[in-house]
N, C-alpha and C positions, 0 to 999 in steps of 0.2 A: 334309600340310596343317599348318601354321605354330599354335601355339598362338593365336593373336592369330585367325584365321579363326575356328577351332574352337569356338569363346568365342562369337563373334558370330554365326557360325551356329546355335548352339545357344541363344543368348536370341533370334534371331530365330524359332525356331521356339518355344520356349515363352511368345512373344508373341503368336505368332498364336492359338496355343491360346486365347491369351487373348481374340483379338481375336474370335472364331469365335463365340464367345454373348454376348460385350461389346455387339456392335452392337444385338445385338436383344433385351436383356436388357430392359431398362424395356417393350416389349412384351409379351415374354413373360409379365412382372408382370402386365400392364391384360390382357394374352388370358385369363390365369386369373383374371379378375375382381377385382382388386387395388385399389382407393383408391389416389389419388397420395400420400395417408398412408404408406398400408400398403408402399407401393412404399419410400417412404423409409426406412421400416422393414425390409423386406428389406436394403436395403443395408447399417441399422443394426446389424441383430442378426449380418451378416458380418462388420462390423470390429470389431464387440463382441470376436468369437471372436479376432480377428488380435489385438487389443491384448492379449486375456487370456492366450494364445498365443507372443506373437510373442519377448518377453523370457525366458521358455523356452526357446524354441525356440532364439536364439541362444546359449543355454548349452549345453543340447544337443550345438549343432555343434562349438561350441569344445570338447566334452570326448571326442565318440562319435566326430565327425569328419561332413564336411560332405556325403558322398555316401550315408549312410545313412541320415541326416536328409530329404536332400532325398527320397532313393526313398519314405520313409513317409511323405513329404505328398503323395507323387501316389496313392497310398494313398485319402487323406482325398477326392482331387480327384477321382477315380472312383469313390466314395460318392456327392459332392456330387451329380453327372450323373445316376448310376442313380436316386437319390433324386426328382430334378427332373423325367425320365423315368418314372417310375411313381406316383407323387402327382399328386392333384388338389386336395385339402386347403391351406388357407392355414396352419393349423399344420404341417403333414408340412413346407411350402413353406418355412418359417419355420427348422424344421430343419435342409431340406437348406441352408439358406444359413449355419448354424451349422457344418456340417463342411467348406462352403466354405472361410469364416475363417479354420479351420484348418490346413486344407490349404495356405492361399496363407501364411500365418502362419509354417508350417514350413520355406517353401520362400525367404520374403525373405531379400535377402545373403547366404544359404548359399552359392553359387558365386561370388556379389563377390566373398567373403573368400577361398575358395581362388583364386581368381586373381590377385586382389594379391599372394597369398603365392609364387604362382609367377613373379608379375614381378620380384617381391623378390629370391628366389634366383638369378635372371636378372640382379641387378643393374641394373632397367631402371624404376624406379621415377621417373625426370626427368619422366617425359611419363606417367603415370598419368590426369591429365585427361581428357589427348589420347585414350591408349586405351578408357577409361570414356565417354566421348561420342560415340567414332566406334563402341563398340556399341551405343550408345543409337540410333545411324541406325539400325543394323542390325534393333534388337529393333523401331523402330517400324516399319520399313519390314515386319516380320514380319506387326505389328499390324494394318497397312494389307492385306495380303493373305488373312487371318484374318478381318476384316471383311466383304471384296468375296466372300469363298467362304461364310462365314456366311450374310450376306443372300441370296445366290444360292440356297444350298442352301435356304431356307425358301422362297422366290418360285416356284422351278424343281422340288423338290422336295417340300416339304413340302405348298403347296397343290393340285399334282396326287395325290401319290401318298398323302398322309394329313389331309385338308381338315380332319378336324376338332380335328385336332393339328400345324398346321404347321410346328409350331416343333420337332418329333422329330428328323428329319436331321440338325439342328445338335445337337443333345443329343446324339444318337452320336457324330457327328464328335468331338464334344470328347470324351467319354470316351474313344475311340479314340487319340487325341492324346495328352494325359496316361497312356495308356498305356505308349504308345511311348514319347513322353520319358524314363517310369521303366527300360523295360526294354533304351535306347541309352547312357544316362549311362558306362556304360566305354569305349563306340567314341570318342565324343565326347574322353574326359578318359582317356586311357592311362596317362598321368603317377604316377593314383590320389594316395592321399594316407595321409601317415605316420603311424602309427597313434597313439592319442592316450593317452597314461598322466596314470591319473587318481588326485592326490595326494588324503591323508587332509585336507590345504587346500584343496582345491579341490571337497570333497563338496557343502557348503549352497550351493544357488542362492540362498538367501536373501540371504547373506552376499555375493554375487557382485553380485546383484540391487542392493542397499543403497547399495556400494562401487561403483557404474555411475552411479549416479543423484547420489552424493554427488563425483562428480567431474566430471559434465558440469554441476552446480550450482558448481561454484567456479570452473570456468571460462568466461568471460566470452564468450568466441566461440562454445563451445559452446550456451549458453543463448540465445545470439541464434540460431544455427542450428536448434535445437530449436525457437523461437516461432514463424520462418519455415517452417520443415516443419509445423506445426500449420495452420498458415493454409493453406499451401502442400494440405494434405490436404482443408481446408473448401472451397477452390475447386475442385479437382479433382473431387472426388465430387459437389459442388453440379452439375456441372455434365455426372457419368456419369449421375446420376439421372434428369437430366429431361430432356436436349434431344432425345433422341427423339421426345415429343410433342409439344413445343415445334414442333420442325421441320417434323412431321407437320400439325401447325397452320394450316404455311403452304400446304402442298398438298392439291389435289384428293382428294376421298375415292378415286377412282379410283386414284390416284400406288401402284406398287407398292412393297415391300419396299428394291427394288434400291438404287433413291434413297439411302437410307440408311448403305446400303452405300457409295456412291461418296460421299458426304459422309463418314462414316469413313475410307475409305482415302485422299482428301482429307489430312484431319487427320492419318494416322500417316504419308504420304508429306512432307506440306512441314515434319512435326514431324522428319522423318528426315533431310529436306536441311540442316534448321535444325541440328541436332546436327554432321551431317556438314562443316558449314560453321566452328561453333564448335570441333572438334576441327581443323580446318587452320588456324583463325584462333589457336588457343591452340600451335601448334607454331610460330608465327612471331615471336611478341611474347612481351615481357616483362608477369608479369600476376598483381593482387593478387585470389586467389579472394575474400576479403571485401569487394573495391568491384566485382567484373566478377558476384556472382548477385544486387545488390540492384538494379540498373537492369532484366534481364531480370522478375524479380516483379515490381516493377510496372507493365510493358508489361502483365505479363499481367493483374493486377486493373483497369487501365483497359482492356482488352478484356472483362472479365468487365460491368463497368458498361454497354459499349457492347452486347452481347449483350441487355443488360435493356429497352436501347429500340430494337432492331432489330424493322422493322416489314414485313420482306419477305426470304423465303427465300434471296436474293444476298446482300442484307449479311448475314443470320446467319452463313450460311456460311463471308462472308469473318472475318469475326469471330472466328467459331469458330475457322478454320482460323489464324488469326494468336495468337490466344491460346494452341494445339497449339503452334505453334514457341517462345513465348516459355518456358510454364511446363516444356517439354521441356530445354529448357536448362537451368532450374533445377538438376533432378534430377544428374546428374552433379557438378554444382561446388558443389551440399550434401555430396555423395559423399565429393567429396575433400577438400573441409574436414575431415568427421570422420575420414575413413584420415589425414590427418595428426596429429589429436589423438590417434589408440590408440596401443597396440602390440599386436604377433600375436594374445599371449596369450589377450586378449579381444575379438578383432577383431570378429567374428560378433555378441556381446554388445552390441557398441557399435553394428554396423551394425542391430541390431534394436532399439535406444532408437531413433534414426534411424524405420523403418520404423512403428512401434509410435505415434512423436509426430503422423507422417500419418495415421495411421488412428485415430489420436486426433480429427483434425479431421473425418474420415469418419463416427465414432459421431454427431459432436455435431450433423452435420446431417444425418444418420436417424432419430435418437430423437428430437433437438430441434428444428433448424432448419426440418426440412421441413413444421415446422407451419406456417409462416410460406408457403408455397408453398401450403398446402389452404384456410386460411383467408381469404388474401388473393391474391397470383399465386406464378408460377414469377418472372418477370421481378421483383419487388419483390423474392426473396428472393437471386438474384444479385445484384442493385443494393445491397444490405444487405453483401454478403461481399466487393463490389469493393472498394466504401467502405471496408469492413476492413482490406483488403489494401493500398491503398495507404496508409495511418494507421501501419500495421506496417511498411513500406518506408520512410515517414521516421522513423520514431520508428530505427529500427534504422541507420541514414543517420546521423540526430545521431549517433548512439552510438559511431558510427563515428568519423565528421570528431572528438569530444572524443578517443580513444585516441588519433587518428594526431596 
């Protein structure tokens, strides 16, 4: 099997893992008695942990090397489970979403960055895009099946066989998953990876940290890339957060689990075609990464706006599902904007300023934004972040048309 498979295979599957208590997460929240507060707040107090983590973590890789790294965040990710699994406590609960954090915190651009590095010594770095988007099908297309087997096993499973825990199946499932993913990473990556000597310069993260931050500030593309990933993180979480109930809204108290499901796998299938269409569409054209991710963002925050006054379970959907494809696209050709500003050395490092700036936008609507959802709607405080997101797509548009 081809490296290129291998890769895509394997975020497919650590997508679905993902997808597997993704779909019924915000559930899971409100079944243990949670406030749409509190629910924000779960989400909050996870990428508290990924931010305070995640700059670390990519120093880490870059020094320990990227498959040790990744093994001890699934480590963190089979805490996170057992934790969620054995608590009934909104503080235990609160917890386990702190070692979540971490775990996923550990785990960002850790394998991006060795795989660029192996395209690299491949000399095949032209079409980098191309590769990073057509695994982006891949992982969502994971996401989407991850989803459909989640909601199932809670429907099918959990309220036959443990009614008054139905959400347990999936709790195993996932810890079993993140198992496995820790204890396959050499079938997957034969290649391994060359071990990393670590200079009496290269000791203080501090210093590494500093020197990350003071160079994606003087450069001008980087700092637009960073404010779009920020946004880029407030609409996405705005948007893991709540449509669960939102959706559930529209249907019958009757409407089972499943539903749910096939509107997730929805979203990670046409967000899979959408990727897979831009990875053939970026191998055939000539193409400026800085004007081809600002038209995709704002498709998507004018789908976040239309989501705010969706007034029946078809248009949400469609909405939903159209906004999956656009802000999907995003993620790769933020990607490869920043792998063109690094080099190796700190590749990992830069891909977690990257990762760390989205879950930047994730803190600020669990701790804050989601006030705005309790006090007044869910729909008022998407309409709030569309409005944002398209303000940031021209402002960053001028910015653009003045350099060119």
């Amino acid at each position: 099997m081809t490296l290129e498979r291998r890769y895509k295979l394997h975020q497919a599957m650590r997508n679905a893992t993902l997808g597997l208590f993704g779909a019924v997460m915000s559930l899971f929240c409100l079944h243990k008695g949670l406030t749409l507060y509190q629910v924000g707040l779960f989400f909050g107090i996870y990428y508290l942990a990924v931010i305070c983590m995640d700059l670390p973590g990519g120093i880490i890789a870059d020094r320990l090397g990227r498959f040790k790294l990744f093994r001890f965040a699934k480590l963190f990710d089979c805490l996170y489970f057992a934790l969620l699994i054995f608590s009934d406590q909104v503080f235990m609960l609160f917890v386990a979403s702190l070692l979540g954090g971490i775990g996923r915190s550990l785990s960002n651009g850790v394998m991006e960055s060795w795989y660029y590095e192996q395209l690299k010594a491949q000399g095949r770095l032209d079409a980098i895009t191309k590769h990073l988007s057509s695994a982006q099908a891949w992982a969502t297309l994971g996401g989407a099946i991850g989803a459909l087997v989640g909601t199932s096993s809670v429907q099918w499973l959990g309220y036959w066989l443990t009614p008054n825990n139905p959400f347990l199946p999936v709790l195993l499932l996932a810890l079993v998953f993140h198992f496995t993913l820790m204890l396959t990473l050499d079938w997957f990556y034969p290649e391994g990876e060359k071990r990393r000597e670590v200079t009496q310069s290269q000791r203080s993260g501090l210093v590494v940290m500093r020197q990350t931050f003071a160079r994606c500030w003087a450069n001008s593309v980087l700092k637009g890339v960073l404010l779009l990933q920020l946004m880029h993180g407030m609409l996405v979480v705005s948007l893991i957060s709540f449509w669960q109930p939102v959706f559930k809204g529209f249907l019958a108290s009757s409407t089972n689990v499943i539903a749910l499901g096939l509107v997730s796998g929805a979203f990670f299938l046409a967000s899979a075609l959408a990727s897979k269409l831009l990875a053939r569409l970026l191998s055939h054209i000539n193409y400026d990464l800085d004007w081809l991710v600002l038209p995709f963002f704002g498709m998507a925050s004018l789908m976040m706006i239309l989501l705010s006054f969706a007034e029946s379970a078809g248009l949400f959907v469609c909405f939903y599902v159209l906004f999956g494809c656009c802000i999907m696209a995003v993620t790769p050709l933020t990607s490869s904007i920043m792998h063109h500003q690094t080099i190796d050395k700190y590749r990992a490092t830069y891909m977690s300023v990257l990762t760390l700036t989205f879950n930047g936008g994730g803190l600020l609507v669990g701790v804050l934004l989601s006030q705005i959802a309790e006090l007044y709607s869910i729909g008022r405080l998407w309409l709030t972040l569309g409005v944002l997101g398209l303000l940031v797509t021209l402002v960053l548009k001028a910015r653009l048309n003045l350099r060119h």
